[in-house]
Structures are given as structure tokens and as C-alpha cells.
Legacy VTK file of the C-alpha trace (Angstrom):
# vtk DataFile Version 3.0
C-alpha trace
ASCII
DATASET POLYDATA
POINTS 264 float
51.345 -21.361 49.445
53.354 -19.853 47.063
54.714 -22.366 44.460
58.425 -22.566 42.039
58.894 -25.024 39.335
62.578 -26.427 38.571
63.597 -28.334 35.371
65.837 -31.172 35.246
64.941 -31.677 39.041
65.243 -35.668 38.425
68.704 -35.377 39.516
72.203 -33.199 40.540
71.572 -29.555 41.030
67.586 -29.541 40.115
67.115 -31.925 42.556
69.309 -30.295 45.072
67.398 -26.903 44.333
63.991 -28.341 44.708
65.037 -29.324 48.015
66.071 -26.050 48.936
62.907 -24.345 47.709
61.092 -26.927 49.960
62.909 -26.302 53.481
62.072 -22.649 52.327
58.364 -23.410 52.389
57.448 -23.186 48.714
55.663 -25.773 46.876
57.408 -27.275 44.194
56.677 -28.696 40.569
59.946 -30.586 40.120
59.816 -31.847 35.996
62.367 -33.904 34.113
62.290 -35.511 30.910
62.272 -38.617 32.622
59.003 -38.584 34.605
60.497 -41.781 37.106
63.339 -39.342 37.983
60.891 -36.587 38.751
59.005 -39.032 40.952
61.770 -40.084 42.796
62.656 -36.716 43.590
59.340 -35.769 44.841
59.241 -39.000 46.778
62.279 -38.124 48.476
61.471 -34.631 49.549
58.044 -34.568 50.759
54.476 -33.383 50.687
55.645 -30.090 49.090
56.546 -31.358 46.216
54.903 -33.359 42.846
56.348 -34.334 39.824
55.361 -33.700 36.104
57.280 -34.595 32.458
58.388 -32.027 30.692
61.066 -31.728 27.549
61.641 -28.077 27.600
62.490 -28.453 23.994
58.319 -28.082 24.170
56.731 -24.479 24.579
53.431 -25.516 25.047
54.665 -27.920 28.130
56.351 -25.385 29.930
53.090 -23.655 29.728
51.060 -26.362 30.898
54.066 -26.712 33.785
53.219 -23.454 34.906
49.929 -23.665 35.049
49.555 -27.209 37.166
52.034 -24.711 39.465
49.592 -21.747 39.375
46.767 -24.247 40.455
48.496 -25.092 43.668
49.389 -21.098 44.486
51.047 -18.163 43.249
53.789 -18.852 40.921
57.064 -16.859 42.675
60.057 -18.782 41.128
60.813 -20.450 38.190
64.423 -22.066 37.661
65.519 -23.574 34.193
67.771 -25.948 35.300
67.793 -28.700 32.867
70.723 -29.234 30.434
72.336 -31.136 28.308
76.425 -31.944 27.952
78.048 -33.684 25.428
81.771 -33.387 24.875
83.305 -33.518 20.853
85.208 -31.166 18.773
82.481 -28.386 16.893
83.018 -30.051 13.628
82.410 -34.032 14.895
79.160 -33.740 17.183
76.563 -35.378 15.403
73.776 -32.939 13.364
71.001 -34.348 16.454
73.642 -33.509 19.147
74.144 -30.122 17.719
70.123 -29.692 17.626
69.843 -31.322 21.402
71.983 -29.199 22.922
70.985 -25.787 21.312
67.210 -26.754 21.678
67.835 -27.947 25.314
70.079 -25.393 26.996
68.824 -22.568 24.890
64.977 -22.793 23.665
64.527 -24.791 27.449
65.419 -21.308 28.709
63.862 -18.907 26.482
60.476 -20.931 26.796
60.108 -21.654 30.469
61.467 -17.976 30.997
58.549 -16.803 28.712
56.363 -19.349 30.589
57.230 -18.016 33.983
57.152 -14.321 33.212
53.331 -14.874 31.559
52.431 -17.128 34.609
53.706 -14.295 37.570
53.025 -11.276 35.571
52.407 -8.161 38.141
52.862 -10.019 41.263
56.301 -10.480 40.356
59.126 -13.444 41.060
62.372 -14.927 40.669
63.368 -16.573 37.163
66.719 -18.773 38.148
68.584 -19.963 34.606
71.546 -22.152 35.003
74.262 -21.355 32.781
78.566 -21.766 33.406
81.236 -21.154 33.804
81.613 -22.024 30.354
79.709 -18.617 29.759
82.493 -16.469 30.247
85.021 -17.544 27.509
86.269 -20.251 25.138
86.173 -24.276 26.158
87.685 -26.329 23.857
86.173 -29.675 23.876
82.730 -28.118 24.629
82.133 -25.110 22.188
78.625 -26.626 21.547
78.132 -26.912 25.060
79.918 -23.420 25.803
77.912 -21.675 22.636
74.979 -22.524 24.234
75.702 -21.394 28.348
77.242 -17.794 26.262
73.621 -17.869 25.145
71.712 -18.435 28.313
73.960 -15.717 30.315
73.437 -13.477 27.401
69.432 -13.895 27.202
69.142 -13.523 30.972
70.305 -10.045 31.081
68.866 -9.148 28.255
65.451 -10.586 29.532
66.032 -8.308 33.100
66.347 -5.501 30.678
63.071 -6.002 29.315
60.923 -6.767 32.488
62.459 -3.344 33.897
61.326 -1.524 30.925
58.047 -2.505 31.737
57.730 -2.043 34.587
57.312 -6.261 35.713
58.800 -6.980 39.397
60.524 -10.316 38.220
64.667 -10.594 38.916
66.326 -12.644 36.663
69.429 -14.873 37.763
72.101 -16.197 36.039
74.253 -18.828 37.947
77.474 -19.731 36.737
79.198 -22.649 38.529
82.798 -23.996 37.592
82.393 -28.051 36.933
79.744 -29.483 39.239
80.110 -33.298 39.751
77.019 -34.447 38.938
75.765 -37.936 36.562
75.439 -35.737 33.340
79.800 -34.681 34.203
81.059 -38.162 34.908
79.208 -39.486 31.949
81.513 -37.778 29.926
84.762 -38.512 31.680
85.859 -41.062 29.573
85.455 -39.036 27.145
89.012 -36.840 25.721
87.081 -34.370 25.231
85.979 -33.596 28.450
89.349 -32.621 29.782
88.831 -29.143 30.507
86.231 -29.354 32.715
88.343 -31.185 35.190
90.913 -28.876 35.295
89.518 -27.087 38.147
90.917 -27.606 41.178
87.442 -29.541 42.529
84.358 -30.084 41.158
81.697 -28.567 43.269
78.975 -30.218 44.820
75.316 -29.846 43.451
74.629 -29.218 47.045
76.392 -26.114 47.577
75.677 -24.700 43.819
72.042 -25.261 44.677
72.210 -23.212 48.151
73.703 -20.365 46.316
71.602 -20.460 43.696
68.412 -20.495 46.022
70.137 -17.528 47.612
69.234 -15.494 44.880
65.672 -15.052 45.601
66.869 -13.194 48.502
68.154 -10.763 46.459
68.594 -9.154 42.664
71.735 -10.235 41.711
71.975 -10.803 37.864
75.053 -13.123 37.595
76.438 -15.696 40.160
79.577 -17.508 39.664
81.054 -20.204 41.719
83.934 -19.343 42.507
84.397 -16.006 41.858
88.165 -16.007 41.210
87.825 -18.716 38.457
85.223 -16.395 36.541
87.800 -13.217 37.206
90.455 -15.173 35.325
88.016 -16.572 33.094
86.516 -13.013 31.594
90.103 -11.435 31.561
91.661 -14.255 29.691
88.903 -14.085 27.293
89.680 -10.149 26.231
93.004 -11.852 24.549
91.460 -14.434 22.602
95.058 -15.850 21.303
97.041 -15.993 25.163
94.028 -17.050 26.211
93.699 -20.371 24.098
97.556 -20.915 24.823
96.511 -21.146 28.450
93.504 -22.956 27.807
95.958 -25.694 26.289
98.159 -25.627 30.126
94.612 -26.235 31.820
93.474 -28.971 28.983
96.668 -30.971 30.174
96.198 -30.292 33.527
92.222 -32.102 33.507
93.657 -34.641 31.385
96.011 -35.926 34.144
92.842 -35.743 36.068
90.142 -36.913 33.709
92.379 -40.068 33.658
92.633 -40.470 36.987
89.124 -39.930 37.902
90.122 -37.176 39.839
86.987 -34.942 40.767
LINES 1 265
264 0 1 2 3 4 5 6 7 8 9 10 11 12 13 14 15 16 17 18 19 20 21 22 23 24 25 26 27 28 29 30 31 32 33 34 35 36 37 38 39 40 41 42 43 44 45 46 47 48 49 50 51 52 53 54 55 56 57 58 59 60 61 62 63 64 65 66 67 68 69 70 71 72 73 74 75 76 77 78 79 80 81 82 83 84 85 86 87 88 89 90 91 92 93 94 95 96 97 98 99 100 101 102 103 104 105 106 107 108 109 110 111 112 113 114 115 116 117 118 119 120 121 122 123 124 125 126 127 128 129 130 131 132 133 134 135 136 137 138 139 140 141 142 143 144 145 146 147 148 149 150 151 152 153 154 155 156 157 158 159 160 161 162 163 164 165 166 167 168 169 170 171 172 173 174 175 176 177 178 179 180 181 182 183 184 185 186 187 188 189 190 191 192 193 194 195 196 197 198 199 200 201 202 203 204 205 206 207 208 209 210 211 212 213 214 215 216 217 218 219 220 221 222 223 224 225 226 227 228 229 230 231 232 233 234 235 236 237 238 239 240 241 242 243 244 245 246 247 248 249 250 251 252 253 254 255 256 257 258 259 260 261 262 263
């Protein structure tokens, strides 16, 4: 039986993913900070699947993540989920909110990506890292947030770069969904801050991010956005960094209306 791991998996997308790596027939090591939430995922999906903590703030535990995979069969897929979201303007996030969310989004990627590539070596794999929309160009509101997602897409290619140089049959993915209503968004809705990520016309369900991300394996497809059109718009804008925060301001307005409203 060949065997995946997926961060974060005690809820939302991970959760969603783990399921989808299940119906596929892999085992699964779901892990979450919160080792209760990783339980109740595994509960709820089946046989395939077992739970284990991890912070992925900690190299040696994605390490020891991949190996308590490796027991169980071949390590093929490896998906860094997990993530952290808070909402603030750059200058008023607190100095341990600055440190969570850069240790979270971007060492919990560069560490379980090491993990995974160490743990499937020549018999190759998928590495699945969860980044944004945010990726693509300024949010204001979330540049920690955004800062960190630039990072992740920007490591993952680099990182495919590297295994083809040597010659190391792993594909690296980069998915890039537009808001996804999940706990860790509407936490932040009351929050002013939050307003740009609900000026997209829906959020998406971590349902249908998670089948297209589990898509991937099918395939070698570096970066995935959901939706497309948002991330054309999205990387254009961003070559005129001045129009492009004048717009940002319409859209800002626009999620306010619906922030308030609860609108999702």
C-alpha cells in the first residue's frame, strides 16, 4: 500500500484531501497540531487512515511523520497543507503573529518538502504545497499572510528545479485557490481586515479545492489556481503595482459590503 501524509488534515481542505487520497486507495497519515482534530478525521474516514501531532514549525517531526508513513508503505505523496491566517495591517500584527505565520506557512513547507523528498528519494512522488491566490500579487489586509503564500509558490518551483537537476522523479505542486470557506476564513470575518478576501464572487468549497488538488498526482502540473480567470487578472494587475492597488481599493469595498453581511 502506498502511503501520503497531509498537514493540517484536522479540518477544511486537509481533511477534504485526506479523504480524497483515501477513495484513491492510499494510506494516509493525516497530522494537525491539534492531535483530537487529527483523530476525528481519521475516525471519520476509515481504516486507511491514522492520525499523528505534528507542528510543522518542527523539522525533526516532519521527519518522524514521514517515517511512521514509510512504515506502513512506500511514501508517494506528501501535501503541506497546514496554514495559518491572521488578518492586520504589516505594521500592527503582533511580533509572535509575524513569527507564526512565517514559521507556519513557510518553514511548514520547506521542512515537510525536505522531509518528503528524503523519505521517497528514487522511487519518486508527488509533493502537494498549498499556497493562494494571495501568491500572485498584493492583498492589503493580509501582506503577512500574502508574503508568506509569494513564498511557498516561489519555493515550489524552485524546489521542481532542483529535483530535475538531479535527476529525482518527484513533481512538485503548487495550488492556488481564491478564498476557500473554511473555520480558519470565517474566524477572521469580523475582522476589517479581512475584507479582501471576500471580494470574490464565492468562496470555494474545501471540497472542490481538495479534488483538484488531488488531481495533480495525475499529472505534473507546477501551479494550480482556482479559478483561473481570477489568477489571470490577478498576475496582470500585479505588473502595474500603482493601478493595481487603486483596484485593489474597488475590490476591498466590494468584500466589505460582504464581510458585513456574512456573505460567503
Amino acid at each position: 500500500m502506498d502511503t501520503a501524509v497531509v498537514t493540517g488534515a484536522g479540518r477544511g481542505i486537509g481533511r477534504e484531501i485526506a479523504r480524497g487520497l483515501a477513495a484513491r486507495g492510499y494510506g494516509v497519515l493525516v497530522t494537525d497540531l491539534d492531535l483530537d482534530a487529527a483523530r476525528e478525521t481519521a475516525e471519520l474516514l476509515g481504516d486507511r487512515v491514522w492520525p499523528m501531532a505534528l507542528d510543522v514549525r518542527d523539522a525533526d517531526a516532519h521527519r518522524a511523520a514521514a517515517a511512521a508513513a514509510a512504515e506502513q508503505g512506500p511514501l508517494r505523496v506528501w501535501v503541506n497543507n497546514a496554514g495559518i491566517l491572521r488578518t492586520d495591517k504589516a505594521w500592527s500584527h503582533s511580533d509572535e503573529e509575524v513569527r507564526t505565520m512565517v514559521e507556519g506557512n513557510v518553514l511548514g513547507v520547506v521542512w515537510g518538502s525536505r522531509a518528503a523528498v528524503d523519505a521517497m528519494g528514487a522511487g519518486g512522488g508527488h509533493i502537494i504545497n498549498m499556497a493562494s491566490m494571495s501568491s500572485f500579487g498584493p492583498v492589503p489586509g493580509l501582506a503577512v499572510y500574502g508574503a508568506t503564500k509569494h513564498a511557498v509558490l516561489g519555493f515550489s518551483g524552485s524546489l521542481q528545479g532542483d529535483l530535475d537537476q538531479a535527476g529525482i522523479p518527484i513533481h512538485v505542486h503548487a495550488v492556488c485557490p481564491d478564498a476557500v470557506d473554511t473555520g480558519m476564513v470565517r474566524e477572521r470575518q469580523a475582522e476589517p481586515d479581512s475584507a479582501i478576501i471576500f471580494s470574490a464572487p464565492r468562496l470555494l468549497q474545501p471540497s472542490e479545492v481538495a479534488a483538484r488538488a488531488v488531481s495533480l498526482i495525475d499529472g505534473n502540473r507546477i501551479v494550480l489556481a482556482i479559478p483561473r480567470n481570477r489568477a489571470w487578472l490577478t498576475r496582470i494587475m500585479a505588473a502595474f503595482p500603482r493601478a493595481d492597488l487603486r483596484l485593489l481599493e474597488l475590490f476591498r469595498r466590494v468584500g466589505e459590503r460582504r464581510r458585513r453581511q456574512g456573505v460567503g
